[in-house]
BATISE-560386 format. One record per residue: residue in one letter; x, z, y of N, C-alpha, C in turn. Coordinates in Angstrom, 1 decimal. Atoms other than C-alpha are relative to their C-alpha. Last residue first. Example, Ala and Ser with C-alpha at 12.3 -4.5 7.8 and 13.67 -1.06 7.14 Angstrom:
# BATISE-560386
@code s, n.X -0.9, n.Z 0.0, n.Y -1.1, ca.X 13.7, ca.Z 7.1, ca.Y -1.1, c.X -0.8, c.Z 0.8, c.Y 1.1
@code a, n.X 0.9, n.Z 0.0, n.Y -1.2, ca.X 12.3, ca.Z 7.8, ca.Y -4.5, c.X 0.9, c.Z 0.0, c.Y 1.2
***
This chain:
# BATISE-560386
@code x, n.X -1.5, n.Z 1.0, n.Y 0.1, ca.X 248.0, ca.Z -26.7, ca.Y 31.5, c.X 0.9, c.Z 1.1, c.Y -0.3
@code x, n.X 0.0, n.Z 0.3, n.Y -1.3, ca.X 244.8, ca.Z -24.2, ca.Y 32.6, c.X 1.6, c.Z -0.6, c.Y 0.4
@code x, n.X -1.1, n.Z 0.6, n.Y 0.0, ca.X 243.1, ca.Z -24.1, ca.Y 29.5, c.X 0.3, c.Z -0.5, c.Y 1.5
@code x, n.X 0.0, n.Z 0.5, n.Y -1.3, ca.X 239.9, ca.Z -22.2, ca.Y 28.3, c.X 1.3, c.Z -0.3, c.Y 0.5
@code x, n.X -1.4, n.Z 0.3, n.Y 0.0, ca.X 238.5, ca.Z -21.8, ca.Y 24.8, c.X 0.4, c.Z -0.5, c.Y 1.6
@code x, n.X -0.7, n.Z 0.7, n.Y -1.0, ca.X 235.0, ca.Z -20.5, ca.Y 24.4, c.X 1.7, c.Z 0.0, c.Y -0.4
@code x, n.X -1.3, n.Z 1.1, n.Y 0.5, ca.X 232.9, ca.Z -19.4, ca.Y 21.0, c.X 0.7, c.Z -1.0, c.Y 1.3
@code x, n.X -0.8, n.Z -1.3, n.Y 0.3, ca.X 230.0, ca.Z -16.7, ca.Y 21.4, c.X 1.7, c.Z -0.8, c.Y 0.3
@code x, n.X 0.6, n.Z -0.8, n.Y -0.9, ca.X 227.0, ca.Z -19.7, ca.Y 22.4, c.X 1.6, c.Z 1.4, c.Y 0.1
@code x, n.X 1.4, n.Z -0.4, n.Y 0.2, ca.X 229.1, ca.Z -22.3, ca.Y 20.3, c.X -0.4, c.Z 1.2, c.Y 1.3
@code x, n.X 0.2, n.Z 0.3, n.Y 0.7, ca.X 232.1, ca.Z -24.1, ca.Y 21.3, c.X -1.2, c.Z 0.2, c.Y -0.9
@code x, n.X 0.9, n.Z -0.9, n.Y 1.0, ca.X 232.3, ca.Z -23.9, ca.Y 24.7, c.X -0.3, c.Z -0.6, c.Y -1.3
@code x, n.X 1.0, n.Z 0.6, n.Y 1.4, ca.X 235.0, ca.Z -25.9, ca.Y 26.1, c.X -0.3, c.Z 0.7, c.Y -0.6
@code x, n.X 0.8, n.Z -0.4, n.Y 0.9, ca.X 236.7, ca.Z -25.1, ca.Y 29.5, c.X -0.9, c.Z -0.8, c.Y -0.9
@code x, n.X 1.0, n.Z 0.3, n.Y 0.8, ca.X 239.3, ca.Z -27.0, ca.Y 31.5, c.X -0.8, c.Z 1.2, c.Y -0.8
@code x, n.X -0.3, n.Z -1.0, n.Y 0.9, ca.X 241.4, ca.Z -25.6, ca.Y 34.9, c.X -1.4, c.Z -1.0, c.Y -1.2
@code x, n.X -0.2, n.Z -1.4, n.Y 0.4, ca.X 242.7, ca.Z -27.2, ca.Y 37.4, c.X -0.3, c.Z 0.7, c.Y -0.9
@code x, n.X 0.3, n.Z -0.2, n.Y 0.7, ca.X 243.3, ca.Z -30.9, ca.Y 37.9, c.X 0.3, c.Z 1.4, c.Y -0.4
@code x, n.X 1.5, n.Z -0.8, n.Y -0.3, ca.X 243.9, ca.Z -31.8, ca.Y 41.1, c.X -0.5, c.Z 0.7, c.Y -1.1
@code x, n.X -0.4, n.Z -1.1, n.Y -0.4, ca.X 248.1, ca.Z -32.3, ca.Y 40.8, c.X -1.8, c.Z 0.6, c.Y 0.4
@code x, n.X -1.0, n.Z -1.1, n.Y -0.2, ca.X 247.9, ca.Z -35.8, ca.Y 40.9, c.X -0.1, c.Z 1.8, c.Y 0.3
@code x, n.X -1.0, n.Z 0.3, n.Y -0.5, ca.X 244.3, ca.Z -38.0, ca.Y 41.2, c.X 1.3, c.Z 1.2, c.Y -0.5
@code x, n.X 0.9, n.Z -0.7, n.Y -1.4, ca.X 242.8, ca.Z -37.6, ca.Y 37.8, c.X 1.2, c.Z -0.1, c.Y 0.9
@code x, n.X 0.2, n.Z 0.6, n.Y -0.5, ca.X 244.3, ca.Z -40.0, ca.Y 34.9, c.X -0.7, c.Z 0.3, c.Y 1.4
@code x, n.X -0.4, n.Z 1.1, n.Y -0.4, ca.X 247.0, ca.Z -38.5, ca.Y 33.6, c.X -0.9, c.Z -1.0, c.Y 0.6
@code x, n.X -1.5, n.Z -0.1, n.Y -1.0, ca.X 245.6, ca.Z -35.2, ca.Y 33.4, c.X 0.4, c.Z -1.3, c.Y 0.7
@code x, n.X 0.6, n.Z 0.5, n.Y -1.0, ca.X 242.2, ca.Z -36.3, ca.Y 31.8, c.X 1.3, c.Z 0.1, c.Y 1.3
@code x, n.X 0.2, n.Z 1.7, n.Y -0.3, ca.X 244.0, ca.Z -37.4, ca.Y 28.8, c.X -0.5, c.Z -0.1, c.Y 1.7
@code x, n.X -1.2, n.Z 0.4, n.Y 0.1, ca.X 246.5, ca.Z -33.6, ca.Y 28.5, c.X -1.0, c.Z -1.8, c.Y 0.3
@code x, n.X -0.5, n.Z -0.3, n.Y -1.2, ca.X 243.4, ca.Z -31.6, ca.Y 29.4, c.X 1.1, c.Z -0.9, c.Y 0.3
@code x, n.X 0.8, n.Z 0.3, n.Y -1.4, ca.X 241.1, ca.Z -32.9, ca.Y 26.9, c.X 0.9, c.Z -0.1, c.Y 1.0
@code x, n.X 0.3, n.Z 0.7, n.Y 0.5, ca.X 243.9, ca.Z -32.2, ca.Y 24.2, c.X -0.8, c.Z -1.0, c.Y 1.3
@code x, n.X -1.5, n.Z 0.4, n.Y -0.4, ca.X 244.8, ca.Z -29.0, ca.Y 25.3, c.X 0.0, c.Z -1.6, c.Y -0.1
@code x, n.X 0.0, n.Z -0.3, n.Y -1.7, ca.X 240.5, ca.Z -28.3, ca.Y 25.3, c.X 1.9, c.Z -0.5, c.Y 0.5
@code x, n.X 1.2, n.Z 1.4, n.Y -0.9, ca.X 240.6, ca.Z -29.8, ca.Y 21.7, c.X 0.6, c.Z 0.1, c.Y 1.7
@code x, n.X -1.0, n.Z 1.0, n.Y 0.0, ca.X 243.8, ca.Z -27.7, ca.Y 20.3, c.X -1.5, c.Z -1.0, c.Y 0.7
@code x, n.X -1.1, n.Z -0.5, n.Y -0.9, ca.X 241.8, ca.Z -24.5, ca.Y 21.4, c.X 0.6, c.Z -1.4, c.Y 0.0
@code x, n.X 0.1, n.Z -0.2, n.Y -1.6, ca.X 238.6, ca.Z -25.2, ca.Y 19.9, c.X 0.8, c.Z -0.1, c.Y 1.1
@code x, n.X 0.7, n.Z -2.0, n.Y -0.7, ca.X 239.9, ca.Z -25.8, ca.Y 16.8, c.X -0.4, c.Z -0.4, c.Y 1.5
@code x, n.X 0.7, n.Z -0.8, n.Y -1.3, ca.X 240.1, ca.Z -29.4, ca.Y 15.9, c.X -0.4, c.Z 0.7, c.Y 0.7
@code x, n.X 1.4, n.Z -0.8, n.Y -0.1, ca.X 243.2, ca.Z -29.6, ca.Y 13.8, c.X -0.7, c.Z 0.3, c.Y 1.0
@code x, n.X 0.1, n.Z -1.6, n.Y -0.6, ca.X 246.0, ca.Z -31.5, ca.Y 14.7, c.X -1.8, c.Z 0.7, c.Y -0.3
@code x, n.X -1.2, n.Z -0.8, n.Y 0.4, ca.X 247.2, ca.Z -34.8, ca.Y 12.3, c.X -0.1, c.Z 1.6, c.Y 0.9
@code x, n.X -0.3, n.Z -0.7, n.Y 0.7, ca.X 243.8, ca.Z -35.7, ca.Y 11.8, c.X 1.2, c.Z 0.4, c.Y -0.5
@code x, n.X 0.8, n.Z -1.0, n.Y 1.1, ca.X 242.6, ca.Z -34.9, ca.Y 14.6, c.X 0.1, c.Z 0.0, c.Y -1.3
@code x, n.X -1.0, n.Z -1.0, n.Y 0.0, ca.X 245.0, ca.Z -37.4, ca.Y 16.5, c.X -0.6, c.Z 0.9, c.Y -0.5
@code x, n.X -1.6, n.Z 0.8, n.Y 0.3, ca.X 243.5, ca.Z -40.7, ca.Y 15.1, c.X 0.4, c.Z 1.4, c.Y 0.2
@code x, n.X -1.4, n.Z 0.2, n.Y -1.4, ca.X 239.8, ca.Z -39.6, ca.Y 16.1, c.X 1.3, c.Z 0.0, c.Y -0.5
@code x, n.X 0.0, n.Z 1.6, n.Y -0.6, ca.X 237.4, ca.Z -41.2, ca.Y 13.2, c.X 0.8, c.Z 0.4, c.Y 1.2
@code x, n.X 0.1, n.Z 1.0, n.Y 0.6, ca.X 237.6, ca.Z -38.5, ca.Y 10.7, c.X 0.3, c.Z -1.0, c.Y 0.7
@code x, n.X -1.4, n.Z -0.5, n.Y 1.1, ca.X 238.3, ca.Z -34.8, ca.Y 11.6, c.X 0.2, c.Z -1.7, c.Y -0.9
@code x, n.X -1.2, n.Z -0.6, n.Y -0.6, ca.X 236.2, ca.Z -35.2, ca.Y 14.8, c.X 1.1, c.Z -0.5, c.Y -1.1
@code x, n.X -0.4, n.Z -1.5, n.Y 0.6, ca.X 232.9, ca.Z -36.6, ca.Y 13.5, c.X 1.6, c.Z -0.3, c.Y 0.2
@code x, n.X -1.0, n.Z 0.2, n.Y 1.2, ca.X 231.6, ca.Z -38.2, ca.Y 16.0, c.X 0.6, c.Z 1.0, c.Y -0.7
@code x, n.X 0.9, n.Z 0.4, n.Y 1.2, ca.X 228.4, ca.Z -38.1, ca.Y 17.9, c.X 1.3, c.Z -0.6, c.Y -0.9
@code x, n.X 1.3, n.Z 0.2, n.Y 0.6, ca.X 230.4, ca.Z -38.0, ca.Y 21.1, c.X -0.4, c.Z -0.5, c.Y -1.0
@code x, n.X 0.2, n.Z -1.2, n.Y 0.7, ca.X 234.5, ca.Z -37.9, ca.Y 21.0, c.X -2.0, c.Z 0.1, c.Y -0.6
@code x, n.X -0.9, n.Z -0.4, n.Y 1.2, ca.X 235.8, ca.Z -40.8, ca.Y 22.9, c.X -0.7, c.Z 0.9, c.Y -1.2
@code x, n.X 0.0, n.Z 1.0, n.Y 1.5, ca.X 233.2, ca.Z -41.3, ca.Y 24.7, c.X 0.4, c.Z -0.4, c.Y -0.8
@code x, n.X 1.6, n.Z -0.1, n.Y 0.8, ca.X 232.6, ca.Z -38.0, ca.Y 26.0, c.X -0.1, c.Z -1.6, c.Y -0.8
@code x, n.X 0.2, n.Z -0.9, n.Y 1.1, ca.X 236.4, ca.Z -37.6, ca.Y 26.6, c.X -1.6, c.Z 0.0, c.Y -0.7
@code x, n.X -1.3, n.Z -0.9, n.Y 1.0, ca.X 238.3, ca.Z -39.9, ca.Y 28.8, c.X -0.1, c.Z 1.0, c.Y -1.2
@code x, n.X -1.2, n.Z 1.2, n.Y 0.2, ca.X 235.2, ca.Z -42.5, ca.Y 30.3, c.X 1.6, c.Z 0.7, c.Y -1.3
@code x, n.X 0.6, n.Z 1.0, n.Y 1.0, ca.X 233.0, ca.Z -40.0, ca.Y 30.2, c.X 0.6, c.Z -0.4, c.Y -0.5
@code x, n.X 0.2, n.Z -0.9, n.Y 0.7, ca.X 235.1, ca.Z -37.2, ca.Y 32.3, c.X -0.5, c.Z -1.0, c.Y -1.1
@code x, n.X -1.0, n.Z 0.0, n.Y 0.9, ca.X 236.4, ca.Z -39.8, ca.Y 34.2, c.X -0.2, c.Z 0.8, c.Y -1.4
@code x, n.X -0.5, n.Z 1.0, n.Y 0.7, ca.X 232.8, ca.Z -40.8, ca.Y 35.3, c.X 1.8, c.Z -0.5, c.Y -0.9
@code x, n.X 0.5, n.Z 0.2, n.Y 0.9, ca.X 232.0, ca.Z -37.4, ca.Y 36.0, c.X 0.3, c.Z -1.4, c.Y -0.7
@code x, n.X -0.9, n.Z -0.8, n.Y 0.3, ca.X 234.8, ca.Z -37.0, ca.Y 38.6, c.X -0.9, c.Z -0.3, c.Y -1.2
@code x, n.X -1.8, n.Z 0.3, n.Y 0.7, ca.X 233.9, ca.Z -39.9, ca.Y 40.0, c.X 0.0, c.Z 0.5, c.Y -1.1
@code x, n.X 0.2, n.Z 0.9, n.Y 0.7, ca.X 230.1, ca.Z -38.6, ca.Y 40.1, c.X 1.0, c.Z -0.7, c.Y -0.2
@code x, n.X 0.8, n.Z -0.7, n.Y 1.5, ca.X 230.6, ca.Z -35.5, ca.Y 41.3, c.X 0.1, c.Z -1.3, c.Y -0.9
@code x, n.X 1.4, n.Z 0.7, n.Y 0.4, ca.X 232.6, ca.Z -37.3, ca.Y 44.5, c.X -0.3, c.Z 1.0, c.Y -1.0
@code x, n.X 0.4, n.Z 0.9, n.Y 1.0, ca.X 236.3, ca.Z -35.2, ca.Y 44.8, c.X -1.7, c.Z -0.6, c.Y 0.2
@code x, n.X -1.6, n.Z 0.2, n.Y 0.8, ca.X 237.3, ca.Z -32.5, ca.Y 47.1, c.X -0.3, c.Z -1.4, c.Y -0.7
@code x, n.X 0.0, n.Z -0.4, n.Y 1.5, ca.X 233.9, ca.Z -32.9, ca.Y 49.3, c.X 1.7, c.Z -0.1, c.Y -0.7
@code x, n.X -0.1, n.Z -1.9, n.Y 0.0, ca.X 233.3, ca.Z -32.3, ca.Y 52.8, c.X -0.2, c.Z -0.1, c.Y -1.3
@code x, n.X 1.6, n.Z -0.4, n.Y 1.1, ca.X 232.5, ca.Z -36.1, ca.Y 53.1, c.X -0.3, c.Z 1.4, c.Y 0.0
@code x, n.X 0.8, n.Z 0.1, n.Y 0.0, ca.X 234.5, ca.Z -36.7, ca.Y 56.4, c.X -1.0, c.Z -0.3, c.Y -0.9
@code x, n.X 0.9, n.Z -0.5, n.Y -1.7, ca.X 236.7, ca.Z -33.8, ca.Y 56.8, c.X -1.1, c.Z -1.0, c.Y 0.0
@code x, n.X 0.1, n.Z 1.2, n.Y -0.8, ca.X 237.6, ca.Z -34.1, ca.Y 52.6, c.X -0.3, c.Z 0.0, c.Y 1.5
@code x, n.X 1.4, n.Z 1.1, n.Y -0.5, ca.X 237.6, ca.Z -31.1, ca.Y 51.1, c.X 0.8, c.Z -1.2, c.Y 0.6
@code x, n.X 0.2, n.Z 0.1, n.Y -0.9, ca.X 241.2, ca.Z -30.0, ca.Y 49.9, c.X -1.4, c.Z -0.5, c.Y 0.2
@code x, n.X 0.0, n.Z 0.7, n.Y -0.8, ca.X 241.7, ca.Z -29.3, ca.Y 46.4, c.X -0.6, c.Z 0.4, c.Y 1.6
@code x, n.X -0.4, n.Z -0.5, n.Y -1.5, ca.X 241.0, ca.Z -28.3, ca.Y 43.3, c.X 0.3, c.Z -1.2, c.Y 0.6
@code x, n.X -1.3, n.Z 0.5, n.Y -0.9, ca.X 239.2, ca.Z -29.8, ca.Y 40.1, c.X 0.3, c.Z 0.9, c.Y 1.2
@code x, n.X 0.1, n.Z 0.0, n.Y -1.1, ca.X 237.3, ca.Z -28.3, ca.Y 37.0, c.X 1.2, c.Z 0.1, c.Y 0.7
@code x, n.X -1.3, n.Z 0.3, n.Y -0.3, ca.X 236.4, ca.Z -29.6, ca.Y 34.3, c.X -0.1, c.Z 0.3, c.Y 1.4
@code x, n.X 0.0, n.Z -0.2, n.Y -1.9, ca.X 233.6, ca.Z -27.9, ca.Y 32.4, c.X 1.4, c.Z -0.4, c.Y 0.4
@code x, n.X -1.2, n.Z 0.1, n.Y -0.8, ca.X 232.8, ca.Z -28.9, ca.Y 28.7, c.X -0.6, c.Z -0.3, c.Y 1.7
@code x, n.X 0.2, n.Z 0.1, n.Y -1.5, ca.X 229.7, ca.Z -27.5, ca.Y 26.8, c.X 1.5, c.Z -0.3, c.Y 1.0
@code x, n.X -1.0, n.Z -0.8, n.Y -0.7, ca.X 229.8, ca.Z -28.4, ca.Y 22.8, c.X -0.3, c.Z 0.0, c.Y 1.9
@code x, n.X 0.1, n.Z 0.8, n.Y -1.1, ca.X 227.1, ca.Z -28.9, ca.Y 20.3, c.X 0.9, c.Z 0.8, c.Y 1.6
@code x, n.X 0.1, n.Z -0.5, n.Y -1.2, ca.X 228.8, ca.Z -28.6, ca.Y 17.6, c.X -0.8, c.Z -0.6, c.Y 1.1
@code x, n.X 0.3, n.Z 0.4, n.Y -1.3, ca.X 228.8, ca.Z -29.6, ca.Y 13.8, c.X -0.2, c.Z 0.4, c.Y 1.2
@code x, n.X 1.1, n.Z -0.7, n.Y -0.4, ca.X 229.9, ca.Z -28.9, ca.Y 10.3, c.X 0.2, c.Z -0.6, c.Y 1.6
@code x, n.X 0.6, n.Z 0.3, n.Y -0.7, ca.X 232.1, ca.Z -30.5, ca.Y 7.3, c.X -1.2, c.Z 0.8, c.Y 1.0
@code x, n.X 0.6, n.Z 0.9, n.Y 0.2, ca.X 233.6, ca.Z -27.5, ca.Y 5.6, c.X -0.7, c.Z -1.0, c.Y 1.0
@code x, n.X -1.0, n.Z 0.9, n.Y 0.8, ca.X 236.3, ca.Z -25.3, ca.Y 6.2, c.X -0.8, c.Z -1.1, c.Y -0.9
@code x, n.X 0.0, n.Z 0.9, n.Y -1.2, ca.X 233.9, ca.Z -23.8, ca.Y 9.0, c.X 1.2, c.Z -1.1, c.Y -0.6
@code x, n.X 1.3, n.Z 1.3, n.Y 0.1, ca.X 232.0, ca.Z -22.2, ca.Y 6.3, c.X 0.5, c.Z -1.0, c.Y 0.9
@code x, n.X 1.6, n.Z -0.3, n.Y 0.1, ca.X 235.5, ca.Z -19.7, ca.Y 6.7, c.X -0.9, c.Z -0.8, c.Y -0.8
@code x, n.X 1.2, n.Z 0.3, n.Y -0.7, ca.X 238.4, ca.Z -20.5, ca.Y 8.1, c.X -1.2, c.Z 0.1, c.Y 0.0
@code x, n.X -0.4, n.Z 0.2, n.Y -1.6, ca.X 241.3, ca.Z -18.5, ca.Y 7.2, c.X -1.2, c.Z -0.6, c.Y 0.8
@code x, n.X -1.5, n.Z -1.7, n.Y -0.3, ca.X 240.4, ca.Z -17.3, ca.Y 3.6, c.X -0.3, c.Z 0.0, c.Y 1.7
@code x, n.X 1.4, n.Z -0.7, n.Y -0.2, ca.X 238.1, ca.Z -20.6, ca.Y 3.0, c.X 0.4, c.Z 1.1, c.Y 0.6
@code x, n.X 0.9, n.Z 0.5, n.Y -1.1, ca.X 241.6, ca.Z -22.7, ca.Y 3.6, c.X -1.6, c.Z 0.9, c.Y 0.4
@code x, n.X -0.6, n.Z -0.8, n.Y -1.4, ca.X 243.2, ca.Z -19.8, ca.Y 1.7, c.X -0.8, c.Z -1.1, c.Y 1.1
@code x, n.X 0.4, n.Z -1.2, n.Y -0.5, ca.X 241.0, ca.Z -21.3, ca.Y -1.1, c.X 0.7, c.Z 1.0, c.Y 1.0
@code x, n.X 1.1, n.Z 0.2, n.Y -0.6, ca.X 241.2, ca.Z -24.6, ca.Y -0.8, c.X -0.5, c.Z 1.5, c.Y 0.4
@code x, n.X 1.2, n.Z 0.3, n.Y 1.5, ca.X 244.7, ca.Z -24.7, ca.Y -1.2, c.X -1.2, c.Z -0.2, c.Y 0.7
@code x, n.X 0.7, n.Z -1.2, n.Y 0.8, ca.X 246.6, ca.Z -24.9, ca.Y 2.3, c.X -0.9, c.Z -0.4, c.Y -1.2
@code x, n.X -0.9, n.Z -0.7, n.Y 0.5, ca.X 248.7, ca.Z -28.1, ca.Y 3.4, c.X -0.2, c.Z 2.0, c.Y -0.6
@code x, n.X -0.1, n.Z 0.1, n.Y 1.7, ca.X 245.6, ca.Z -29.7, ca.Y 3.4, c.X 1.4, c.Z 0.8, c.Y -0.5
@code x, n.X -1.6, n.Z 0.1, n.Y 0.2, ca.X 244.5, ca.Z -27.3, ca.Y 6.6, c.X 0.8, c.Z -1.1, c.Y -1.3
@code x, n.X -0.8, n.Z 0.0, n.Y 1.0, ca.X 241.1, ca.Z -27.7, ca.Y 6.9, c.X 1.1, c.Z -0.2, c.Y -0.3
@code x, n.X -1.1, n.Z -1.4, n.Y -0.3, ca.X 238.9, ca.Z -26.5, ca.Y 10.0, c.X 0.9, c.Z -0.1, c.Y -1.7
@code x, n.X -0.3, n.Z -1.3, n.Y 1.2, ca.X 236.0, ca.Z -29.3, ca.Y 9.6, c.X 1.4, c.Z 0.6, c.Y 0.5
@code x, n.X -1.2, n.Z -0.3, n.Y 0.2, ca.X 234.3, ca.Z -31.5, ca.Y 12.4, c.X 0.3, c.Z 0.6, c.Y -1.2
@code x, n.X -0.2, n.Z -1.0, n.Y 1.5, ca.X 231.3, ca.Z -32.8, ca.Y 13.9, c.X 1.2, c.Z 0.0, c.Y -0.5
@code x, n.X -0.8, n.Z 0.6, n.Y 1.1, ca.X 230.6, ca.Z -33.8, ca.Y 17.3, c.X -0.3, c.Z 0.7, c.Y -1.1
@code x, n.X 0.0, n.Z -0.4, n.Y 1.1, ca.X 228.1, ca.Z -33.4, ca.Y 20.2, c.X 1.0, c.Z -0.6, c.Y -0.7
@code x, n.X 0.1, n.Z 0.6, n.Y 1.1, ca.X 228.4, ca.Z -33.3, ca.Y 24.0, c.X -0.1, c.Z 0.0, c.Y -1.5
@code x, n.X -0.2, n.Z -0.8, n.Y 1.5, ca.X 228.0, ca.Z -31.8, ca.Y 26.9, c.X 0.1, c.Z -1.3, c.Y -1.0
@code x, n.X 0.5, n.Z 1.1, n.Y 0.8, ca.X 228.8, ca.Z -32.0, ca.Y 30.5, c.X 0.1, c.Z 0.2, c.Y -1.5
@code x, n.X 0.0, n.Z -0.9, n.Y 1.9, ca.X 229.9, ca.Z -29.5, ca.Y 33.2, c.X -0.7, c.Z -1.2, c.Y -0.7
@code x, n.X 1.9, n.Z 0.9, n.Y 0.6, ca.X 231.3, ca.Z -30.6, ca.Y 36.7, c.X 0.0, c.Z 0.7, c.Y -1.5
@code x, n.X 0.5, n.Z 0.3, n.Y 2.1, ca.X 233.6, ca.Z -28.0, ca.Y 38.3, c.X -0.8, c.Z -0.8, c.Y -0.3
@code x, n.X 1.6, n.Z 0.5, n.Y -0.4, ca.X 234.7, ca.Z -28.0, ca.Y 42.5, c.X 0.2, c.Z -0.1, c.Y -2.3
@code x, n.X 0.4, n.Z 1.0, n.Y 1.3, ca.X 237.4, ca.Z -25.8, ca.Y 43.1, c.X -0.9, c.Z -0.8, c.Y 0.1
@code x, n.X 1.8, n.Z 0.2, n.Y 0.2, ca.X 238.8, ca.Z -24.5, ca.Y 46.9, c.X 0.0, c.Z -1.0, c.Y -1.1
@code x, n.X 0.1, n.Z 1.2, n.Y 0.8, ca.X 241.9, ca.Z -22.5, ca.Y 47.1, c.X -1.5, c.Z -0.4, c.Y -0.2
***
């Protein structure tokens, strides 16, 4: 099988608060991170596929990057998460529910069935990785 990955970053801010938890099991379970705080995050998407015979590529880079923009860095950059995205604040932004999240907009729009595997670094210690 042959991949091809692009990587791109972005920033947001977020919080880890349940309201259906007090304040203090929210602290309990999440931490400092049950307060407004901020990321700078590293997403990798990466596609399979067949090269092409006459580019010898699965995809362009720069397609593939302009869905990536288009479906998630503009969406999401320099925002804060838990406030101005619609579906954040009925699912919390963990790490985990982002990258299912990612996977599920850019799904529908990459050609069929290329879409292989997403990563989202959350901090330097802090990955989540999602492969539908």
């Amino acid at each position: 099988m042959l991949t091809l990955t692009k990587k791109v970053r972005f920033c947001c801010s977020h919080k880890l608060y349940n309201p259906a938890f007090s304040d203090t099991e929210n602290r309990r379970i999440f931490g400092p991170c049950s307060h407004l705080h901020g990321h700078n995050y590293v997403l990798e998407v990466t596609v399979k596929g067949t090269a092409d015979p006459h580019t010898g590529m699965i995809m362009n880079l720069n397609t593939l990057e302009k869905y990536i923009n288009d479906e998630i860095i503009d969406w999401v950059d320099h925002k804060n998460l838990t406030d101005d995205i619609p579906v954040f604040k009925e699912t919390l932004p963990t790490v985990e529910n982002m990258v299912m999240i990612f996977w599920n907009k850019l799904r529908d729009v990459l050609p069929a069935d290329s879409l292989y595997k997403i990563s989202l670094q959350e901090t330097e210690d802090n990955r989540a990785e999602y492969t539908g």
